[in-house]
PDB file with one MODEL, atoms N, CA, C and O in Angstrom:
MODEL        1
ATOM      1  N   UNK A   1     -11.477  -1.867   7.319  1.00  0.00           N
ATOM      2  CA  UNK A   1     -10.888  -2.076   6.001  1.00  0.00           C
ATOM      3  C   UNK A   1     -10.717  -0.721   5.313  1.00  0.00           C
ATOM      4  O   UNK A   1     -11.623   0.094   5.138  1.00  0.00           O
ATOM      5  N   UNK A   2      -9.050  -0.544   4.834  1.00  0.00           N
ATOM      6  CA  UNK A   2      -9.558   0.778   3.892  1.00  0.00           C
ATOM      7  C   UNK A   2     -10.286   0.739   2.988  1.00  0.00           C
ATOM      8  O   UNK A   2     -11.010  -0.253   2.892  1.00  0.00           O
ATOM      9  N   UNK A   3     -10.355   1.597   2.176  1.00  0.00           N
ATOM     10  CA  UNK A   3     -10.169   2.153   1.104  1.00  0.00           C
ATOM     11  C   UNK A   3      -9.839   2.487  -0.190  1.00  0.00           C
ATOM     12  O   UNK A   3     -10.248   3.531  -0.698  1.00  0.00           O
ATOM     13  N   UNK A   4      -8.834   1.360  -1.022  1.00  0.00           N
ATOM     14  CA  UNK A   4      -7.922   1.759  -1.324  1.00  0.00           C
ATOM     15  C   UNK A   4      -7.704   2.885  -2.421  1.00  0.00           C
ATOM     16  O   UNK A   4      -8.596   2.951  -3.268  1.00  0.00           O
ATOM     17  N   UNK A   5      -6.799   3.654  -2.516  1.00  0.00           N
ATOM     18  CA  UNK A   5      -6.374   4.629  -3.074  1.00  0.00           C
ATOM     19  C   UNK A   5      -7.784   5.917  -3.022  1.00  0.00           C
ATOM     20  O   UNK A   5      -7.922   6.883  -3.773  1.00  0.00           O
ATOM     21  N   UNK A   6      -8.458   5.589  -2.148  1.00  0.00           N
ATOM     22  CA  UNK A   6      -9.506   7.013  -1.718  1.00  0.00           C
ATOM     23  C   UNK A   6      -8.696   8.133  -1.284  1.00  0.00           C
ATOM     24  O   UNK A   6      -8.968   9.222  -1.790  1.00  0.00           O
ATOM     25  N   UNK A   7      -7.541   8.060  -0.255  1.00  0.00           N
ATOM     26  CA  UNK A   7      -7.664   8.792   0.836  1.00  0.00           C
ATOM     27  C   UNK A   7      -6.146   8.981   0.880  1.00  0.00           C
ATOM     28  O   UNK A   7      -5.412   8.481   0.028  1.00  0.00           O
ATOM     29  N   UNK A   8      -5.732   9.670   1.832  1.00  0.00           N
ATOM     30  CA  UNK A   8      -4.426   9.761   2.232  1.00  0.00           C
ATOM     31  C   UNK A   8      -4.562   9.417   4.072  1.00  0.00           C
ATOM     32  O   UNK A   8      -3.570   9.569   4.784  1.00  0.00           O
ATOM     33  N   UNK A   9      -5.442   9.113   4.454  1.00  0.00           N
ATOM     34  CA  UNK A   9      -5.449   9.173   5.814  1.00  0.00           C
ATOM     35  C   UNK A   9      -6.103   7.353   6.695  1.00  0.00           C
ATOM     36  O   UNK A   9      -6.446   7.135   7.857  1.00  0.00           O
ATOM     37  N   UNK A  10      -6.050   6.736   5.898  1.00  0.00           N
ATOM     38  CA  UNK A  10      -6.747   5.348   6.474  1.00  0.00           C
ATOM     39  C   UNK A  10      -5.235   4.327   6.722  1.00  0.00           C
ATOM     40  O   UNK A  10      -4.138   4.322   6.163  1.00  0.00           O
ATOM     41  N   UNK A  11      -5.715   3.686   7.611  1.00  0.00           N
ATOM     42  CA  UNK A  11      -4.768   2.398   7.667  1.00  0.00           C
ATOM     43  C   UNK A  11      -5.359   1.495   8.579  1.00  0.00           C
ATOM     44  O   UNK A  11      -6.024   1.678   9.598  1.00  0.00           O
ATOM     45  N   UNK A  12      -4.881   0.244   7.853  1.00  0.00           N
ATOM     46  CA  UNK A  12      -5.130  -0.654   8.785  1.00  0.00           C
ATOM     47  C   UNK A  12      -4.284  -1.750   9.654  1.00  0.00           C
ATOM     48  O   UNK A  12      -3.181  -1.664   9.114  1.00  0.00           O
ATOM     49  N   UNK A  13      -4.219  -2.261  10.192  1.00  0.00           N
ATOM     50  CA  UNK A  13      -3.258  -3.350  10.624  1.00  0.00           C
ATOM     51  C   UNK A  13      -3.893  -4.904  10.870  1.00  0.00           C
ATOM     52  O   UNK A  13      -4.903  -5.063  11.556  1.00  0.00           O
ATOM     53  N   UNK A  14      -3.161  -6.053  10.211  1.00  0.00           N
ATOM     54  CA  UNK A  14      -3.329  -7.524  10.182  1.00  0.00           C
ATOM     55  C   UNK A  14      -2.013  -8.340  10.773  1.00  0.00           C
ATOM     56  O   UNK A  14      -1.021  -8.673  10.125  1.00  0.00           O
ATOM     57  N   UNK A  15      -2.299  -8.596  12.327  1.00  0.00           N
ATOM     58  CA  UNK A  15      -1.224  -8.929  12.783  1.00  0.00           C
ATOM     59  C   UNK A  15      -0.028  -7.917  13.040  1.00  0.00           C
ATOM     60  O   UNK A  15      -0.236  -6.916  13.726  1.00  0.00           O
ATOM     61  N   UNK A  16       0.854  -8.095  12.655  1.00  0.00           N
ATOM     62  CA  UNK A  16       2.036  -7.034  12.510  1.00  0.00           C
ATOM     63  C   UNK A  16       2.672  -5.811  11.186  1.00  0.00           C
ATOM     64  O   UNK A  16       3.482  -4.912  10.959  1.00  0.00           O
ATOM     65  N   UNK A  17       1.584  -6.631  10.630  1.00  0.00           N
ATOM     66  CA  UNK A  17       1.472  -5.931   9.181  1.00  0.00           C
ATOM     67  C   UNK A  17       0.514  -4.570   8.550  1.00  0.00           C
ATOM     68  O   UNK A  17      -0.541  -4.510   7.918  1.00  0.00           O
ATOM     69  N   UNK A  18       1.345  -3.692   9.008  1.00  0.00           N
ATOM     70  CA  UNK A  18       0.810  -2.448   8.572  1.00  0.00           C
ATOM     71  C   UNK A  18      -0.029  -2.049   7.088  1.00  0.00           C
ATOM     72  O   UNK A  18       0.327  -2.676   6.090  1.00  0.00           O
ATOM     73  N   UNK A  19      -0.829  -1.299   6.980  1.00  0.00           N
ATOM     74  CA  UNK A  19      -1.641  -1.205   5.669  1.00  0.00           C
ATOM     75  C   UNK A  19      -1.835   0.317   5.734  1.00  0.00           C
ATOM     76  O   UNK A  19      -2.522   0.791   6.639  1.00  0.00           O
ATOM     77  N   UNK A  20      -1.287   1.058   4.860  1.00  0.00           N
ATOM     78  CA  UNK A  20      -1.299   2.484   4.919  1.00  0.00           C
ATOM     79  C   UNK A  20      -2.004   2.787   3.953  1.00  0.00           C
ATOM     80  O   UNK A  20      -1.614   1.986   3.104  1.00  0.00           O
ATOM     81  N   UNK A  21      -3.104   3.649   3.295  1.00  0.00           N
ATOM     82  CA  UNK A  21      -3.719   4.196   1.826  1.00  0.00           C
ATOM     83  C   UNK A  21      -3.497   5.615   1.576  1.00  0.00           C
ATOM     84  O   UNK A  21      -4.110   6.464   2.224  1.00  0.00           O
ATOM     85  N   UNK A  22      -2.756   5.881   0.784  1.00  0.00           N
ATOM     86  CA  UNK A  22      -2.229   7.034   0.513  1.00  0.00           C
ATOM     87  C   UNK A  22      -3.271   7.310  -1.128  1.00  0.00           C
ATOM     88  O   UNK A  22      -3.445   6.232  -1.697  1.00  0.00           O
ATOM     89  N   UNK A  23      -3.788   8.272  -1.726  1.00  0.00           N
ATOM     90  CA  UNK A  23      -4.533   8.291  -3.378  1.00  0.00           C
ATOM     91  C   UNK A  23      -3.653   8.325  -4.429  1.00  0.00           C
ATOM     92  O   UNK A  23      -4.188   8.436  -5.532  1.00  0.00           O
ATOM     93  N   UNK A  24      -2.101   8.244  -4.396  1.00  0.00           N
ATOM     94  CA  UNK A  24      -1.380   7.130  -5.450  1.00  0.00           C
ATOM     95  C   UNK A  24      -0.928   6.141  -5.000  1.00  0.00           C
ATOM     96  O   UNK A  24      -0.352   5.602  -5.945  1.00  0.00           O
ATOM     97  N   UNK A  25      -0.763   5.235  -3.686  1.00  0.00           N
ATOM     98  CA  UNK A  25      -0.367   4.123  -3.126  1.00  0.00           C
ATOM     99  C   UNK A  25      -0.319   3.810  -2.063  1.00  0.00           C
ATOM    100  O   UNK A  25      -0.162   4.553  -1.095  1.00  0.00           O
ATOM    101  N   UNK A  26      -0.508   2.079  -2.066  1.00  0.00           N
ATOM    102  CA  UNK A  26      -0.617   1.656  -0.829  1.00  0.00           C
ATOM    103  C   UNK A  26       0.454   1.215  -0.447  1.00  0.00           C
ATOM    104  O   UNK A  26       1.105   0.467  -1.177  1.00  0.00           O
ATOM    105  N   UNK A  27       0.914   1.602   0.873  1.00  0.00           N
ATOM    106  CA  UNK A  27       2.346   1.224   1.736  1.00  0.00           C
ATOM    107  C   UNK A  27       1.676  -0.063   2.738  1.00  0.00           C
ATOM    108  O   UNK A  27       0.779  -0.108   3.579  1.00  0.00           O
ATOM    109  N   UNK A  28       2.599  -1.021   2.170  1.00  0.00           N
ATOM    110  CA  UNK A  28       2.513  -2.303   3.474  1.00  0.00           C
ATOM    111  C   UNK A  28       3.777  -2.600   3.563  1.00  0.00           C
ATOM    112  O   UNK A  28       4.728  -2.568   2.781  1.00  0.00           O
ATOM    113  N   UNK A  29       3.535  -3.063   5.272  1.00  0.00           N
ATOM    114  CA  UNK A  29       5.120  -3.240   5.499  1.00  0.00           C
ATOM    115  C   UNK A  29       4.862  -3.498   6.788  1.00  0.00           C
ATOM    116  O   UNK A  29       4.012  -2.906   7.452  1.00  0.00           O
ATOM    117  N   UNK A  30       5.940  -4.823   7.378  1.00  0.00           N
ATOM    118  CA  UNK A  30       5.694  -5.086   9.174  1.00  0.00           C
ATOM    119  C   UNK A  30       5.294  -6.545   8.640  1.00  0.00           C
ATOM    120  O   UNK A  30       4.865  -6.759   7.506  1.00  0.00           O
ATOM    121  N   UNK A  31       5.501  -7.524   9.638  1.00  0.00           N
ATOM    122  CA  UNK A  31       5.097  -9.225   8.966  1.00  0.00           C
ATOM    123  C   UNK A  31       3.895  -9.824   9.969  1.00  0.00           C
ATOM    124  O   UNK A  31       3.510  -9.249  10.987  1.00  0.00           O
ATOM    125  N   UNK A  32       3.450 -10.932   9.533  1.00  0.00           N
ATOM    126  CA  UNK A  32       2.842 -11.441   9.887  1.00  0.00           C
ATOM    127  C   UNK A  32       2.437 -13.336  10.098  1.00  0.00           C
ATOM    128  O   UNK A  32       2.315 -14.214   9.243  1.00  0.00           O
ATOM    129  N   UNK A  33       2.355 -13.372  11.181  1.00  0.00           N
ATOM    130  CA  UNK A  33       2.366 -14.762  11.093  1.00  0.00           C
ATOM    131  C   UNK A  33       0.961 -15.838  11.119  1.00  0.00           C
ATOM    132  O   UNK A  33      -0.015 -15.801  11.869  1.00  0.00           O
ATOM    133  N   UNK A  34       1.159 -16.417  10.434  1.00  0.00           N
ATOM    134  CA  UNK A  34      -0.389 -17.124   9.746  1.00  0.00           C
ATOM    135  C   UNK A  34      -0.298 -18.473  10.304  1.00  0.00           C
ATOM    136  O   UNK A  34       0.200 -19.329   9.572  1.00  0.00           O
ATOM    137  N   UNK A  35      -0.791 -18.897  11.766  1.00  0.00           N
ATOM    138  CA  UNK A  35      -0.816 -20.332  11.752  1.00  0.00           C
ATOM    139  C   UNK A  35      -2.182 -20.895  11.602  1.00  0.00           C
ATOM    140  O   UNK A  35      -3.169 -20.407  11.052  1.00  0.00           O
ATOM    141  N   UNK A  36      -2.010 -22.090  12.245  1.00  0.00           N
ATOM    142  CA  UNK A  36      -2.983 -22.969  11.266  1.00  0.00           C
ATOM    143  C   UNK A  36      -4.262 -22.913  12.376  1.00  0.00           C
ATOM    144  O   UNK A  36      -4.764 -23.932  12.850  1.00  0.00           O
ATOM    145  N   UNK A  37      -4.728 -21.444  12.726  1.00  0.00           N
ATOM    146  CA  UNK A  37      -6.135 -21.794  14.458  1.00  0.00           C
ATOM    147  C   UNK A  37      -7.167 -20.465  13.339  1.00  0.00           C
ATOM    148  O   UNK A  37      -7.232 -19.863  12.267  1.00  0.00           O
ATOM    149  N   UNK A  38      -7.693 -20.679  14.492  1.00  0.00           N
ATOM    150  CA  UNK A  38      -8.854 -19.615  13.923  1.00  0.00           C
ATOM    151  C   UNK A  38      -8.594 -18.123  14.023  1.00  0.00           C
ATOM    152  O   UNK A  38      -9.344 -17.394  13.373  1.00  0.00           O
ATOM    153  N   UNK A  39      -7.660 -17.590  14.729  1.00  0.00           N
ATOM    154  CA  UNK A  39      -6.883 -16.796  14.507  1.00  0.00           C
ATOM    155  C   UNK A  39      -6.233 -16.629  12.799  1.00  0.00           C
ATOM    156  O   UNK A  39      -6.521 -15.799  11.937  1.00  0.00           O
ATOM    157  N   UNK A  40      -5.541 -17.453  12.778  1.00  0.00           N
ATOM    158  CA  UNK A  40      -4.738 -17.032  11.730  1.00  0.00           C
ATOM    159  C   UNK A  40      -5.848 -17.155  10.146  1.00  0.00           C
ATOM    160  O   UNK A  40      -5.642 -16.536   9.102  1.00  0.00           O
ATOM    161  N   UNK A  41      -6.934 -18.077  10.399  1.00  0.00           N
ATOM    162  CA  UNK A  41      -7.928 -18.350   9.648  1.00  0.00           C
ATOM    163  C   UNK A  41      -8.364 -16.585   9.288  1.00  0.00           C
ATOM    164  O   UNK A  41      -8.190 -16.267   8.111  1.00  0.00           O
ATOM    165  N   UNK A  42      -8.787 -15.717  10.029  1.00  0.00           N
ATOM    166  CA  UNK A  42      -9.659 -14.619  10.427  1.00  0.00           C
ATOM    167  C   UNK A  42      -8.463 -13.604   9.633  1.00  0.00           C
ATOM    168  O   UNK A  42      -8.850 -12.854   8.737  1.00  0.00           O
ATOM    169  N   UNK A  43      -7.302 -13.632   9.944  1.00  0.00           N
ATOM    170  CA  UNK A  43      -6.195 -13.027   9.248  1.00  0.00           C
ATOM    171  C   UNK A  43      -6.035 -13.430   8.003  1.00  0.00           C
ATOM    172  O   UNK A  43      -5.909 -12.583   7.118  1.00  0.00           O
ATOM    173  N   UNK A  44      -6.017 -14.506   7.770  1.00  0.00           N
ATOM    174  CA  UNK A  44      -5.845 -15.165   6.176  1.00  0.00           C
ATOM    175  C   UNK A  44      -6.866 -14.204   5.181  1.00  0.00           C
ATOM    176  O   UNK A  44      -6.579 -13.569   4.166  1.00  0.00           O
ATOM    177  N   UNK A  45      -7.853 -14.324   5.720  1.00  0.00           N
ATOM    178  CA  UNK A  45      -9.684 -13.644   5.123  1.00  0.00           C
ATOM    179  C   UNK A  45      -9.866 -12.328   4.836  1.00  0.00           C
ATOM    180  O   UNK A  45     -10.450 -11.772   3.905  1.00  0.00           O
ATOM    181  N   UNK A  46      -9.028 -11.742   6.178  1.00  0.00           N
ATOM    182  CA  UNK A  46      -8.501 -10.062   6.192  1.00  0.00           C
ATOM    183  C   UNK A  46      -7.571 -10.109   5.189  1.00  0.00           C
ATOM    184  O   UNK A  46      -7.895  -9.173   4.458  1.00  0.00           O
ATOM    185  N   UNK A  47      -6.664 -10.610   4.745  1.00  0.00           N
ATOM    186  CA  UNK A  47      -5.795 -10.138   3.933  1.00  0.00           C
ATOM    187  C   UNK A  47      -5.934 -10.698   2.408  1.00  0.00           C
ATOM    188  O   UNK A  47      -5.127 -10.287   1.574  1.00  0.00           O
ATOM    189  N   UNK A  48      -6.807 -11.505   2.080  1.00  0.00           N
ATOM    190  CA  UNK A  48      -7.990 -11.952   0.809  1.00  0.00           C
ATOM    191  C   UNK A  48      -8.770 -10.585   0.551  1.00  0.00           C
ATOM    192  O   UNK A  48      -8.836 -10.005  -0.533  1.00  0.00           O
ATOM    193  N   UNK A  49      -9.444 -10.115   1.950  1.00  0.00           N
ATOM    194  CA  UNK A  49     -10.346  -9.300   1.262  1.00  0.00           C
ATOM    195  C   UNK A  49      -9.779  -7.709   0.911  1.00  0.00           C
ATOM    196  O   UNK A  49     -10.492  -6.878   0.348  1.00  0.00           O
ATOM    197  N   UNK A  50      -8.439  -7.455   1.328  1.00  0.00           N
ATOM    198  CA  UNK A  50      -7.932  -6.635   1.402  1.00  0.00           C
ATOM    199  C   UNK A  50      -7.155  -6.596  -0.298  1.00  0.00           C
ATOM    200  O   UNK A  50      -7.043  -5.596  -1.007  1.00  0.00           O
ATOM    201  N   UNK A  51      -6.820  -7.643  -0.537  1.00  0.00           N
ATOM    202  CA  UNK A  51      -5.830  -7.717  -1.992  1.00  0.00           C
ATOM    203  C   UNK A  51      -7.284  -7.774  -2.933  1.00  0.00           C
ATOM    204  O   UNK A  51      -7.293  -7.357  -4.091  1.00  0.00           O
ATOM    205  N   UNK A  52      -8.204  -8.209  -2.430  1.00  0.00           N
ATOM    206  CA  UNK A  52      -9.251  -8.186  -3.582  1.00  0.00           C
ATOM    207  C   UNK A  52      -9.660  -7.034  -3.534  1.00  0.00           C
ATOM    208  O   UNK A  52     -10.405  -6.766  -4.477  1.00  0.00           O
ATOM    209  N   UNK A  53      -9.480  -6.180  -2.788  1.00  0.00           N
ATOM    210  CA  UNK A  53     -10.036  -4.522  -2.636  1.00  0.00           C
ATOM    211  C   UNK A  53      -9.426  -3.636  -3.803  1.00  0.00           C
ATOM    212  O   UNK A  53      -9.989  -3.028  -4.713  1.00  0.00           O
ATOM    213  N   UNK A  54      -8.079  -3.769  -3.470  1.00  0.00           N
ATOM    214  CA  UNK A  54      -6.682  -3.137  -4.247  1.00  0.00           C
ATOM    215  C   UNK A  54      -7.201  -3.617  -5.601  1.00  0.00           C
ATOM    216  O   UNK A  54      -7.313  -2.682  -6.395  1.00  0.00           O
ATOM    217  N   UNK A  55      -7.655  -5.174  -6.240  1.00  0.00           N
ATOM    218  CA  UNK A  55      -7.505  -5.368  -7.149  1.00  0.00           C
ATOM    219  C   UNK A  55      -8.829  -4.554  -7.838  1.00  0.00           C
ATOM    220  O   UNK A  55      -8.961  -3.733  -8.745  1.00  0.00           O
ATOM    221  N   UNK A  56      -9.492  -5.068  -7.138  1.00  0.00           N
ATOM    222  CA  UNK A  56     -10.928  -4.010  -8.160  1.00  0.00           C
ATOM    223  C   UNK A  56     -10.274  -2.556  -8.016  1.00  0.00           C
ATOM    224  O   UNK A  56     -10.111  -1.973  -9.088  1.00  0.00           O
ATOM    225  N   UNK A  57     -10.082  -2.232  -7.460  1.00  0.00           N
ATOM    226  CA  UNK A  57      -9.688  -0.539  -7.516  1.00  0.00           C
ATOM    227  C   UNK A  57      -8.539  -0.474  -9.174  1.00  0.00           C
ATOM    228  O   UNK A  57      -8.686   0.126 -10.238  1.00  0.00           O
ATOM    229  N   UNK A  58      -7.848  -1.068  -8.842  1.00  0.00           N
ATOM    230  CA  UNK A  58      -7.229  -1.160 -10.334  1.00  0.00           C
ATOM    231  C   UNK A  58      -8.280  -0.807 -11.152  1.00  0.00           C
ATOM    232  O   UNK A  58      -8.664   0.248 -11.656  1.00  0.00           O
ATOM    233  N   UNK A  59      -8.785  -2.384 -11.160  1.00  0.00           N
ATOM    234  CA  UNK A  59      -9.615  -2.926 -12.438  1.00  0.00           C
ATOM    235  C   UNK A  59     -10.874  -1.562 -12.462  1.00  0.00           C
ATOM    236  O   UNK A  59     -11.113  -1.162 -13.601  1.00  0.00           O
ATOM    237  N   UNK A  60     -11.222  -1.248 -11.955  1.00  0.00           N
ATOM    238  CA  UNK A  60     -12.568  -0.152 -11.792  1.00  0.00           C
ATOM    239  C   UNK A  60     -11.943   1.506 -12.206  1.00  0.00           C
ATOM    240  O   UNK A  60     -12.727   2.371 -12.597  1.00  0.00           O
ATOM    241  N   UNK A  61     -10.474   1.771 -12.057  1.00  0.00           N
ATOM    242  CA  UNK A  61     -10.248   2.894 -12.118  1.00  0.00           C
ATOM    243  C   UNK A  61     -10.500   3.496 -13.086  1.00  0.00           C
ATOM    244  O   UNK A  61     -10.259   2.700 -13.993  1.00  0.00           O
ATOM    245  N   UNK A  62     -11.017   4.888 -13.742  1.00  0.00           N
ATOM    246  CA  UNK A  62     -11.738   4.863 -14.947  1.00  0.00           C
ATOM    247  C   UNK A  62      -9.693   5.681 -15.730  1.00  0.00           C
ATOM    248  O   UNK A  62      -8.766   6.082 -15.026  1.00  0.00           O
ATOM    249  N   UNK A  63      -9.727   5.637 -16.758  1.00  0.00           N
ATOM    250  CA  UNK A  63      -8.082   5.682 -17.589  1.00  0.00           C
ATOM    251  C   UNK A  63      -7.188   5.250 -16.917  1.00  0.00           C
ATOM    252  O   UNK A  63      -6.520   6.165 -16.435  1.00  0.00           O
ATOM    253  N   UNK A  64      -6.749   3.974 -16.569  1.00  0.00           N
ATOM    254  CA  UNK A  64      -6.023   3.454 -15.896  1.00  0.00           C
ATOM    255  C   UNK A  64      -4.868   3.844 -15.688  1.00  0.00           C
ATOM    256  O   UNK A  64      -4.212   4.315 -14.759  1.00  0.00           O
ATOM    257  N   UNK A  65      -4.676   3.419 -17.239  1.00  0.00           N
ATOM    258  CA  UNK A  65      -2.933   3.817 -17.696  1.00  0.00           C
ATOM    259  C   UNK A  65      -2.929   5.059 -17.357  1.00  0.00           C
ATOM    260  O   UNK A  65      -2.253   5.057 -16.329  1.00  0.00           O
ATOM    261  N   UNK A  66      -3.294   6.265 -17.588  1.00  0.00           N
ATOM    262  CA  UNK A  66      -3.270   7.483 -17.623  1.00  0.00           C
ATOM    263  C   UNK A  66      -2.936   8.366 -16.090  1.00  0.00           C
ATOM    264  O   UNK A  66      -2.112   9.251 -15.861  1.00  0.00           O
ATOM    265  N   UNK A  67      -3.853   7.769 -15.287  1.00  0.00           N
ATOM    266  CA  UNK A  67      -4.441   8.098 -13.603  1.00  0.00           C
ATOM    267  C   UNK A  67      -2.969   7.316 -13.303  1.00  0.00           C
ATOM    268  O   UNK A  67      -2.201   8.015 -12.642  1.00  0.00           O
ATOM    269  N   UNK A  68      -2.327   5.674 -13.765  1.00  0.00           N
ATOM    270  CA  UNK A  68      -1.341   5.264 -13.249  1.00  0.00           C
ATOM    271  C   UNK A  68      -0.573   6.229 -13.490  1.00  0.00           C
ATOM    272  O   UNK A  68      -0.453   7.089 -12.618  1.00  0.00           O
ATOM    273  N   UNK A  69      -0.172   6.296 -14.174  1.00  0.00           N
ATOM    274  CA  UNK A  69       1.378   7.135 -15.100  1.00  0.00           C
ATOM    275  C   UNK A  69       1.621   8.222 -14.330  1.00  0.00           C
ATOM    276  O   UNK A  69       2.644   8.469 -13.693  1.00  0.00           O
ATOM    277  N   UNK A  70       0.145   9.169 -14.465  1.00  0.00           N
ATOM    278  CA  UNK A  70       0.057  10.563 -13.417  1.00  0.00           C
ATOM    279  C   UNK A  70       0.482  10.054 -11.936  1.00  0.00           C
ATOM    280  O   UNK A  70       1.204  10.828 -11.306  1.00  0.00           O
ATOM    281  N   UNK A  71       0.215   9.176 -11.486  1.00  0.00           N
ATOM    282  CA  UNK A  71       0.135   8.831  -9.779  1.00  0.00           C
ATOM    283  C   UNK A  71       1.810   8.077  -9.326  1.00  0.00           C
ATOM    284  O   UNK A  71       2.185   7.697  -8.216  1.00  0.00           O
ATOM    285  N   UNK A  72       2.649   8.059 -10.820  1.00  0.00           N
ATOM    286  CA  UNK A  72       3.527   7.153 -10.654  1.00  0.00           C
ATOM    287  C   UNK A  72       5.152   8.387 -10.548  1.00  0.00           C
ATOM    288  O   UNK A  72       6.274   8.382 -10.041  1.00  0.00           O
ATOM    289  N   UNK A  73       4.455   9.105 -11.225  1.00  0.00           N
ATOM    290  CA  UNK A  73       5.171  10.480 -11.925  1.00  0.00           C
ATOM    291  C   UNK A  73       5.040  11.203 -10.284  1.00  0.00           C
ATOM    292  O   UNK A  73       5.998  11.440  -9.548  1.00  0.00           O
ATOM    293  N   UNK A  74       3.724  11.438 -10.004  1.00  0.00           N
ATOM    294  CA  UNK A  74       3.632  12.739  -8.454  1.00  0.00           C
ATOM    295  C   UNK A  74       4.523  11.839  -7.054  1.00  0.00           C
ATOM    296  O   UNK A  74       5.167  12.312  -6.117  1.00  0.00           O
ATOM    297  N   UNK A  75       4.233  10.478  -7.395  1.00  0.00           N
ATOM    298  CA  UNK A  75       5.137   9.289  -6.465  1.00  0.00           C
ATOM    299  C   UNK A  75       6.260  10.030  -5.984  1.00  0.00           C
ATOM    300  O   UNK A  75       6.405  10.693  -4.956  1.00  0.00           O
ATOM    301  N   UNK A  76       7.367   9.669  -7.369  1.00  0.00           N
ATOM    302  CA  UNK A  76       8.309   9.920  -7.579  1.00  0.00           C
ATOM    303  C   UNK A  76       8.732  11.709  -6.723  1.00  0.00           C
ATOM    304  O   UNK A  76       9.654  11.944  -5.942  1.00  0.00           O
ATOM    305  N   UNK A  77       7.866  12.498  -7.158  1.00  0.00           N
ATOM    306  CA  UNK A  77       8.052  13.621  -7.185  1.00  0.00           C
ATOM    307  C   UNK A  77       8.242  13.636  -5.131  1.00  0.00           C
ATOM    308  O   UNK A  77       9.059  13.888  -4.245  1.00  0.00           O
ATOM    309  N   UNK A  78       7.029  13.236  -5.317  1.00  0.00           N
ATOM    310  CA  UNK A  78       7.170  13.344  -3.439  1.00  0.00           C
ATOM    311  C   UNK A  78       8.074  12.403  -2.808  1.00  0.00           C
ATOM    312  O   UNK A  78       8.163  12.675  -1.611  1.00  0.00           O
ATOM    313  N   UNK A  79       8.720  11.487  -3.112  1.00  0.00           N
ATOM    314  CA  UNK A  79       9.316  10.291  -2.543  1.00  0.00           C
ATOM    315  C   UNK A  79      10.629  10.786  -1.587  1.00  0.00           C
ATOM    316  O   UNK A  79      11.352  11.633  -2.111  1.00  0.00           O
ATOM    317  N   UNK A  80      10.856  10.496  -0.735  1.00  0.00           N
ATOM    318  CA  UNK A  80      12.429  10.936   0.342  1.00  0.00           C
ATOM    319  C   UNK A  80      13.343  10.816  -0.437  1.00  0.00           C
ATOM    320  O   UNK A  80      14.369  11.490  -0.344  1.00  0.00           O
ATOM    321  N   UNK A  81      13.152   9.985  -1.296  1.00  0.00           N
ATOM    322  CA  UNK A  81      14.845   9.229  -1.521  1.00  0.00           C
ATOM    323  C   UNK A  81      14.654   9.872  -3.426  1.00  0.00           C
ATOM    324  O   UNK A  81      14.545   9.120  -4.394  1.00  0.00           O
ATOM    325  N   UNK A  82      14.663  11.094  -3.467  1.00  0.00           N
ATOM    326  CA  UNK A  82      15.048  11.203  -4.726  1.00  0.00           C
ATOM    327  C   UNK A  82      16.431  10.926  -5.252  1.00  0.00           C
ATOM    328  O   UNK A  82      17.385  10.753  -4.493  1.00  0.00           O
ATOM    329  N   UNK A  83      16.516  10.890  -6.447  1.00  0.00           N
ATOM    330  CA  UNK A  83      18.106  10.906  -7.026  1.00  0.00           C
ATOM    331  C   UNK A  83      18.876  11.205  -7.073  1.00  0.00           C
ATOM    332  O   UNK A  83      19.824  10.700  -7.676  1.00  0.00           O
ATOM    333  N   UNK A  84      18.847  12.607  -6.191  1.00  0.00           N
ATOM    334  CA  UNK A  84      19.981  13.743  -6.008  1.00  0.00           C
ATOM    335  C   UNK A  84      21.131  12.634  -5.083  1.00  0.00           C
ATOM    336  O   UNK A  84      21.056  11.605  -4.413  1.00  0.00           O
ATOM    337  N   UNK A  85      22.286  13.702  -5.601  1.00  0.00           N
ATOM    338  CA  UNK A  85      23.348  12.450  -4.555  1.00  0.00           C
ATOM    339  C   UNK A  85      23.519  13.107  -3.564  1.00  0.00           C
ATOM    340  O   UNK A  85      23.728  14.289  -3.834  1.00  0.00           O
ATOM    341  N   UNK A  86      23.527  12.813  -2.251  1.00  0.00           N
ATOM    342  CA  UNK A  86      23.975  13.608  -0.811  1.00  0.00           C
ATOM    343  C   UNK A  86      25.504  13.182  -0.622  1.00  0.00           C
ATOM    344  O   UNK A  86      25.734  12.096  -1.153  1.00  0.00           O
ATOM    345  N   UNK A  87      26.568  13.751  -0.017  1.00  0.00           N
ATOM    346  CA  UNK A  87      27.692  13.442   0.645  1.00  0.00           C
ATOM    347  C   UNK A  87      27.510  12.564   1.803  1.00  0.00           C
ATOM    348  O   UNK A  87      26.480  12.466   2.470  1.00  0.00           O
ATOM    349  N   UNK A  88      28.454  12.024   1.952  1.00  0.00           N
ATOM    350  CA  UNK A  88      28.223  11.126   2.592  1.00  0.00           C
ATOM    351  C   UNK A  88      29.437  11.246   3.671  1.00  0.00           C
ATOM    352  O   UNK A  88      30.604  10.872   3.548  1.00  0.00           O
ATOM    353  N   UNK A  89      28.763  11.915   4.819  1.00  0.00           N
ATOM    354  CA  UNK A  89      29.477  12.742   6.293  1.00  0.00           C
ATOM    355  C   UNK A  89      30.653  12.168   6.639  1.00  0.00           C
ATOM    356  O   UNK A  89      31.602  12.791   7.115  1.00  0.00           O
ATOM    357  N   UNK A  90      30.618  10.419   6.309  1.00  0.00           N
ATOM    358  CA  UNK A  90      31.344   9.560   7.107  1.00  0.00           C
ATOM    359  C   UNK A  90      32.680   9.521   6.314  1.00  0.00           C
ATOM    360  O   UNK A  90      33.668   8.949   6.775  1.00  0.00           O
ATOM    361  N   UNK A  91      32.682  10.004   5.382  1.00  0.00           N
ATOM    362  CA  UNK A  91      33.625   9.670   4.658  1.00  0.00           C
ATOM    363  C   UNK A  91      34.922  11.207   4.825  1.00  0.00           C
ATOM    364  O   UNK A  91      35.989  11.183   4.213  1.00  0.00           O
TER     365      UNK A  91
ENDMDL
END
């Protein structure tokens, strides 16, 4: 189980569903299928205890708003897809 928002280096995987922890956000992405055996039971539980992780980390973070805003702002800053417009080759 990660971490969440500790680290830049943890991940986990539930089924096909990737779980990345980066210390302004968590990347999930990839699906998963939940049937009704003890399998999918064991996955269901993993991914309960995983959203309840994320949520205390919220709830526990000490200036929420503040640590958000900052972490939402450096996001942005690092993100691939900034706003700049590229040409577009094909055209």
């Amino acid at each position: 189980m990660i971490e969440p928002f500790a680290n830049n280096h943890q991940s986990m995987q539930i089924g096909e569903l990737v779980i990345e922890n980066q210390k302004d956000k968590i990347i999930i992405y990839g699906d998963i299928e939940l049937y009704l055996n003890e399998n999918g039971h064991e996955q269901a539980k993993k991914l309960h205890e995983l959203t309840n992780s994320i949520l205390k980390s919220y709830e526990n973070a000490d200036n929420f708003r503040d640590s958000y805003n900052k972490n939402v702002e450096e996001s942005k800053l690092k993100d691939d897809r900034l706003d700049d417009d590229i040409d577009n080759p094909f055209l």
